[in-house]
Backbone as CSV, one residue per row, in Angstrom:
resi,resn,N_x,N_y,N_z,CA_x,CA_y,CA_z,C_x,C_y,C_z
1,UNK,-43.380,11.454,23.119,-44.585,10.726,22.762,-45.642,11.005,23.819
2,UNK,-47.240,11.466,23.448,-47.852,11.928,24.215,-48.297,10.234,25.123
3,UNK,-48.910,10.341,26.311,-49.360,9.761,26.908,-50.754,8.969,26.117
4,UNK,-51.530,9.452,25.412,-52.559,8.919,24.718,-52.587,8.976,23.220
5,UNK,-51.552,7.832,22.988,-51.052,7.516,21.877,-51.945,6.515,20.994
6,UNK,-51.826,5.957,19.738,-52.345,5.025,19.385,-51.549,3.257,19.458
7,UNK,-50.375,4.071,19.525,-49.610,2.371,19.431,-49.611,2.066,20.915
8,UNK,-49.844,2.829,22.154,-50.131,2.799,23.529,-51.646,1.989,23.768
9,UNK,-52.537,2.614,22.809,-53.792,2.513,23.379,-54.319,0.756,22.300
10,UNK,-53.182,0.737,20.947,-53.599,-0.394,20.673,-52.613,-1.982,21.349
11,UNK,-51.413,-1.129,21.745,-50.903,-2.621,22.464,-51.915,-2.891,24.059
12,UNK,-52.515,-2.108,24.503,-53.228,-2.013,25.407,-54.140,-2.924,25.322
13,UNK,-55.157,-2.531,24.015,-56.093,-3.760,23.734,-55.762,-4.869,23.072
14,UNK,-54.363,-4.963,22.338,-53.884,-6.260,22.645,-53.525,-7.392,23.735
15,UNK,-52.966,-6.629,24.642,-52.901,-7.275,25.683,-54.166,-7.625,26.783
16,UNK,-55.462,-7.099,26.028,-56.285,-7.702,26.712,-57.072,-8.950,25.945
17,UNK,-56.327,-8.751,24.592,-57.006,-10.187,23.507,-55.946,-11.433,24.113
18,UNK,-54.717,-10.993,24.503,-53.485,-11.999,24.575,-54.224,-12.600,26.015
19,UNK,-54.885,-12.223,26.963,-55.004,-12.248,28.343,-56.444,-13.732,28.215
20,UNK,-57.067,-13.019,27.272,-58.777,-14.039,27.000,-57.667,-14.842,25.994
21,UNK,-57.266,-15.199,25.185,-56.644,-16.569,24.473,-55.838,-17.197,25.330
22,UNK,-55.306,-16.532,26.399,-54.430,-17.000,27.590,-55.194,-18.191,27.956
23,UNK,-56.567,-17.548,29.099,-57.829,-17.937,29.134,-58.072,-19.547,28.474
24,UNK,-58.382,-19.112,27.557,-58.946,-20.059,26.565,-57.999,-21.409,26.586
25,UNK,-56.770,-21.159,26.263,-56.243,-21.986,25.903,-55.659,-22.938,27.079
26,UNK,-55.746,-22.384,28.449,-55.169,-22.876,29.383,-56.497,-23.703,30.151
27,UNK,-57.678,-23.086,30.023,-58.650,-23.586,30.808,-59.824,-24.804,29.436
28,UNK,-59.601,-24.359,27.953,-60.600,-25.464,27.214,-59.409,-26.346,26.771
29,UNK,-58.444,-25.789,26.294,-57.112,-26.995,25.457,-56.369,-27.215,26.695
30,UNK,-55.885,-27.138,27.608,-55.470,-27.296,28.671,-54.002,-27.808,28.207
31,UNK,-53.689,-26.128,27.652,-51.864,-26.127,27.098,-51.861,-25.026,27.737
32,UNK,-50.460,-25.642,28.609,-50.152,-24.171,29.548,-48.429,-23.799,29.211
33,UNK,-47.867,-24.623,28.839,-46.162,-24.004,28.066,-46.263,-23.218,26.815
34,UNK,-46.865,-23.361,26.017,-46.976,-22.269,24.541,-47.341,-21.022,24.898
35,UNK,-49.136,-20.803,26.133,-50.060,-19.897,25.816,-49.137,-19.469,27.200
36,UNK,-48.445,-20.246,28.174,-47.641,-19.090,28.996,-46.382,-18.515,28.381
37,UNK,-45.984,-18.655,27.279,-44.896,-17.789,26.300,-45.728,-16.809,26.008
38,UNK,-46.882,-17.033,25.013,-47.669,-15.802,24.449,-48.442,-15.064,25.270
39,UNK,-48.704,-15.235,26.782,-48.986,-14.357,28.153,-47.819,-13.389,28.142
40,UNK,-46.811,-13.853,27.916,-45.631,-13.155,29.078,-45.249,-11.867,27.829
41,UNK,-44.886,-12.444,26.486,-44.741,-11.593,25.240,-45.229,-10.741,25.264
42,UNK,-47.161,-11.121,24.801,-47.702,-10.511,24.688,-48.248,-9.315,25.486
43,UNK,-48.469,-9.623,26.745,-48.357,-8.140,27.726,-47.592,-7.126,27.570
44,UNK,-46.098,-8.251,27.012,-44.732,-6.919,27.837,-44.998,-6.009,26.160
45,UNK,-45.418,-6.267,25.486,-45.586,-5.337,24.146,-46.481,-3.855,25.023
46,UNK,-46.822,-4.112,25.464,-47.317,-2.718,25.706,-47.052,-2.161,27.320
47,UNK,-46.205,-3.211,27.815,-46.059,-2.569,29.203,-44.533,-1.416,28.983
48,UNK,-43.995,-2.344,27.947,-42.487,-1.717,27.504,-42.877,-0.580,27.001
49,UNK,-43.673,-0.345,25.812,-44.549,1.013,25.364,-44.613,1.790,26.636
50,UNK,-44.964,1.518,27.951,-45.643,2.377,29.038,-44.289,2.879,29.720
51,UNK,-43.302,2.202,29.765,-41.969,2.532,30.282,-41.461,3.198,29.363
52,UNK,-41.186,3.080,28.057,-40.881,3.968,26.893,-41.329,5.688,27.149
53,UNK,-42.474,5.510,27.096,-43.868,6.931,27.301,-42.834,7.755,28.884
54,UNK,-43.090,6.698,29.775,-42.262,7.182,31.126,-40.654,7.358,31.473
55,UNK,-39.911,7.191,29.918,-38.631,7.290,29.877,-37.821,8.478,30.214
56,UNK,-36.423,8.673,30.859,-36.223,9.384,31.583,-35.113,9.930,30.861
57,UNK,-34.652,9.587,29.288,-34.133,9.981,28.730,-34.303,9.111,27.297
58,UNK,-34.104,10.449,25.943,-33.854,9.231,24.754,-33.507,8.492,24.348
59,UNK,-32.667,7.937,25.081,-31.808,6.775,25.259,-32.349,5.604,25.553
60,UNK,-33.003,6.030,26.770,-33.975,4.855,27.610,-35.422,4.761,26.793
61,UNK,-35.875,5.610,26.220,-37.012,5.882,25.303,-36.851,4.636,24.399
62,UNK,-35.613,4.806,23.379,-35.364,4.065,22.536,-34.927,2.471,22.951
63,UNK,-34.542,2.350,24.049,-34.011,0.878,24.923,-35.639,0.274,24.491
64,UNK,-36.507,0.912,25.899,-37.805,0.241,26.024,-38.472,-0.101,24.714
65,UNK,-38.480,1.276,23.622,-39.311,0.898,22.260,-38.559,-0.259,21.578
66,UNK,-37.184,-0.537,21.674,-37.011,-1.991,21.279,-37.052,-3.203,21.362
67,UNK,-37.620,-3.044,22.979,-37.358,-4.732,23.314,-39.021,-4.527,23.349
68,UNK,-39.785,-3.465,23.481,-41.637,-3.833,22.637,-41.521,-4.030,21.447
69,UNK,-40.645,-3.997,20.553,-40.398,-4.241,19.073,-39.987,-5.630,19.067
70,UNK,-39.215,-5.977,20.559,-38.739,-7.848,19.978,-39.584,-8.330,20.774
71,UNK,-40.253,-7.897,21.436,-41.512,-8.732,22.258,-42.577,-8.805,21.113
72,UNK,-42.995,-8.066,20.429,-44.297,-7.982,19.489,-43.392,-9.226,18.075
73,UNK,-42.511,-9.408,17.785,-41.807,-10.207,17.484,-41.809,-11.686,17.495
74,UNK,-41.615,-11.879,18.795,-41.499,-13.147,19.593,-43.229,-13.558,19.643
75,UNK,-44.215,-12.375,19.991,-45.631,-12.728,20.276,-46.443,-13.719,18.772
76,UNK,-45.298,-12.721,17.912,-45.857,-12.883,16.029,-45.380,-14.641,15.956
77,UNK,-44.314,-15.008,16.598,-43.804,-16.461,16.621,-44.509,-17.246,16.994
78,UNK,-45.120,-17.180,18.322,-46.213,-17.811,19.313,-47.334,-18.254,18.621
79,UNK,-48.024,-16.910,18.368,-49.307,-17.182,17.499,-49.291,-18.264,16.290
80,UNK,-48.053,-17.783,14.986,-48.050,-19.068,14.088,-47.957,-20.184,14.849
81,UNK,-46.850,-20.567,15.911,-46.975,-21.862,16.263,-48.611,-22.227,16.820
82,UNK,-49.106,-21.598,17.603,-50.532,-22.245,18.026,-51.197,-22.027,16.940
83,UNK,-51.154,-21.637,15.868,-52.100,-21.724,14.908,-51.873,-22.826,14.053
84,UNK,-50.328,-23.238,13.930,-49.869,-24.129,13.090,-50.145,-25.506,13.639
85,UNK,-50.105,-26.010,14.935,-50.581,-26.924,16.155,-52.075,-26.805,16.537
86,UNK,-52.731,-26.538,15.853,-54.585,-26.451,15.977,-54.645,-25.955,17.238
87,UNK,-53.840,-25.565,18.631,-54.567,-25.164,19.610,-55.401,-23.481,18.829
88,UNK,-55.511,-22.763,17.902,-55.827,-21.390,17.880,-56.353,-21.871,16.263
89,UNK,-57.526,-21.293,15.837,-57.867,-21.694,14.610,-57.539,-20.694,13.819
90,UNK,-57.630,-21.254,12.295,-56.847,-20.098,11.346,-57.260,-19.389,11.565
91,UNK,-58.871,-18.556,11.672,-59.322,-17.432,12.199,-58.423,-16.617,12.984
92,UNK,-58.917,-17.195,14.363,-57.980,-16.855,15.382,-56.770,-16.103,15.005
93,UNK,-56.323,-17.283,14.201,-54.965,-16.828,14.867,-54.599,-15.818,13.609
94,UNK,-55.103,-15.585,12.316,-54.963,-14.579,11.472,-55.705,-13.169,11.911
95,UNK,-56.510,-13.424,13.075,-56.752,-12.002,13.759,-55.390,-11.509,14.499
96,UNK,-55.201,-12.683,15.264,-54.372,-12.056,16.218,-52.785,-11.691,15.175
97,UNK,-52.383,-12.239,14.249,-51.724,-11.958,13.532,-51.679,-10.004,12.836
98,UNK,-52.810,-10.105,12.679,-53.172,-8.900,12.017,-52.658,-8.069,13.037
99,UNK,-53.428,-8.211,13.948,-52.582,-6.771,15.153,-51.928,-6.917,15.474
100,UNK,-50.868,-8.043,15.511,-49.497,-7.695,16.258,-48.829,-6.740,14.751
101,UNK,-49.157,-7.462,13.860,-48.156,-6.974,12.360,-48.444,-5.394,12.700
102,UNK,-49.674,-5.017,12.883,-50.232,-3.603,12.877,-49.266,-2.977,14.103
103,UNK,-49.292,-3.560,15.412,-48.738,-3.090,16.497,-47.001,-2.570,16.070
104,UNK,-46.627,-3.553,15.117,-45.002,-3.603,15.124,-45.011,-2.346,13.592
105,UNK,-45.860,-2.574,12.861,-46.032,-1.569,11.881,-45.753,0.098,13.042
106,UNK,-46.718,0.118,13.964,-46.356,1.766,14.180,-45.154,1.954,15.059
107,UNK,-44.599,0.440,15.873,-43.552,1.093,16.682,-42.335,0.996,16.169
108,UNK,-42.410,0.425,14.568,-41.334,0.620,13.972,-41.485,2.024,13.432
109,UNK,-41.992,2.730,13.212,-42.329,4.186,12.341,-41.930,5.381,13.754
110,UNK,-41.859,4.835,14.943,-41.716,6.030,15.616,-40.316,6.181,15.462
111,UNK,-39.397,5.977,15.853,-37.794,6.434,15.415,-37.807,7.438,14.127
112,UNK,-38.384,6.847,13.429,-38.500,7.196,11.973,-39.101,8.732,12.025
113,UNK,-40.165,8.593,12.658,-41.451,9.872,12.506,-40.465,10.817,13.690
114,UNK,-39.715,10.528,14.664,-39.216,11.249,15.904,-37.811,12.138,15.136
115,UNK,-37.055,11.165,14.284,-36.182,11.658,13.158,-36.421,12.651,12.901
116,UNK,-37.548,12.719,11.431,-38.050,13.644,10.796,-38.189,14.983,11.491
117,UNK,-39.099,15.102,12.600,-39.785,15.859,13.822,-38.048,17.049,14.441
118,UNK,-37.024,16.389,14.389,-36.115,16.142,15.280,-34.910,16.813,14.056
119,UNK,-35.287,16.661,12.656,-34.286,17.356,11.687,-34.487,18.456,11.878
């Protein structure tokens, strides 16, 4: 996987939407146990991507791309709950919905697309 990927460059700018709702929610709603679950999730979705990219074998490739697959997971959990608990409004939180679904949409397709590549 090249270094300037799209599922790299979009968990990237996810984790800078997860970082400002962090923000938000800790400093105007002043809830810090939910939005510090969806901090910690939401980062490791693309830090695991960056260890994946820097993997030192396919093995380890495939380790890292899964636990960014159960982190983007766990992030998709977070969000309904603060959306379902008014801290995040339906807006909100059907944006942030949208890109994680999108995020987990391509890092489920790489195994798949690496397969193909790999027959």
């Amino acid at each position: 996987m090249k270094s300037d990927n799209i599922v790299q460059a979009k968990s990237f700018d996810f984790a800078i939407k997860i970082v400002r709702v962090y923000q938000f929610l800790s400093e105007e709603k002043k809830e810090f146990v939910l939005s510090k679950q969806l901090l910690r999730c939401g980062m490791s979705i693309g830090s695991n991507i960056a260890d994946a990219i820097g993997g030192q074998s396919p093995k380890n490739f495939y380790a890292k791309l899964t636990i960014s697959y159960k982190e983007a997971r766990e992030t998709h959990y977070w969000i309904r709950l603060l959306t379902a608990t008014d801290y995040l409004t339906q807006e909100k939180g059907d944006n942030l919905l949208k890109d994680v679904e999108e995020i987990l949409k391509l890092i489920g397709s790489i195994p798949k697309t690496l397969r193909l590549k790999n027959s």
